[in-house]
Residue, then its C-alpha position, 0 to 999 in steps of 0.5 A: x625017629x631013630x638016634x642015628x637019623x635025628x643025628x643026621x637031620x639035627x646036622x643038616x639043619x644046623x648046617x642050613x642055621x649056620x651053627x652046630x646043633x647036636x641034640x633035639x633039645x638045641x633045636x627046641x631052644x632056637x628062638x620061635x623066629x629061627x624054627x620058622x626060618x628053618x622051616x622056611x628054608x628045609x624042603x617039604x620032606x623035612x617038614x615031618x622031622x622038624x615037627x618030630x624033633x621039636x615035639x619030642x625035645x619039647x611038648x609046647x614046640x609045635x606051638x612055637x611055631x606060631x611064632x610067639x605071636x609076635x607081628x615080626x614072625x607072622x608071614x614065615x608062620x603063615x607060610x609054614x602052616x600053609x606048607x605043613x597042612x599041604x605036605x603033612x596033614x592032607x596026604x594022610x586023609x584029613x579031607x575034613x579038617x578044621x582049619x581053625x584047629x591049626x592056624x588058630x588054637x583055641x588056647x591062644x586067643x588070649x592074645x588078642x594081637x595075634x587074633x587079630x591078625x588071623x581074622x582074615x582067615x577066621x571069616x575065609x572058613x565054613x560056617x561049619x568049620x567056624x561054629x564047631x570051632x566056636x563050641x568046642x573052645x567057647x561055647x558058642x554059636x551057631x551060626x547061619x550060613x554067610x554068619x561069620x563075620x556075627x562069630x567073630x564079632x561075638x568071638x571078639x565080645x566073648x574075649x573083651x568082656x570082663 
């Protein structure tokens, strides 16, 4: 993004917060629960710079947008994602997406409070999508049609084994 753009998007964001902000790094200092806030109150289109800026200040802030897995922060995660796949990912073409891939990052399942609360959705998912999900990040499956609530429980295993 150019500088006099991000400049321009960086204000009307920190208008939205209430506070100045003049640089990307600002922005990816806000607390997980402040980046959700902001996303949950910029419209659609600025979804795409919020992401660009946080990825460019700091290469884990997407990330952070999963709310640091804290309960508190979990809606306002779930309804970011569920707009950002809307708005961003499913114009360009991803028709075949794994859905795993962004509500559940396979590098964040050491927090088993936060997988937990994505189990729902674990077992809403395609076999398909659930058993390449599996093998990728832990080497398991697969699993017959109508088997994921079997991959979640052989996920869970895998994770509370010592």
């Amino acid at each position: 993004m150019p500088d006099e753009l991000a400049a321009k998007t960086l204000a009307y964001f920190g208008r939205i917060l209430g506070r100045r902000l003049e640089a990307p790094a600002e922005l990816a200092g806000l607390s997980a629960r402040e980046l959700l806030q902001l996303a949950d109150r910029i419209p659609d289109g600025f979804l795409p710079a919020l992401v660009g800026l946080l990825k460019g200040a700091d290469p884990h802030g997407f990330e952070r947008l999963l709310g640091d897995h804290e309960e508190e922060n979990r809606e306002l995660s779930d309804r970011f994602f569920a707009r950002y796949q809307a708005i961003v990912l499913e114009p360009q073409g991803f028709d075949d997406h794994n859905p795993l891939e962004i509500w559940l990052p396979g590098e964040s399942c050491h927090d088993l409070a936060f997988l937990a609360t994505r189990q729902a959705f674990f077992l809403r998912q395609e076999i398909r999508h659930v058993n390449d999900w599996l093998r990728r990040n832990f080497g398991i499956g697969p699993f017959p049609a109508g088997g994921q609530t079997d991959a979640w429980n052989a996920l869970w295993t895998r994770l509370t084994s010592p």
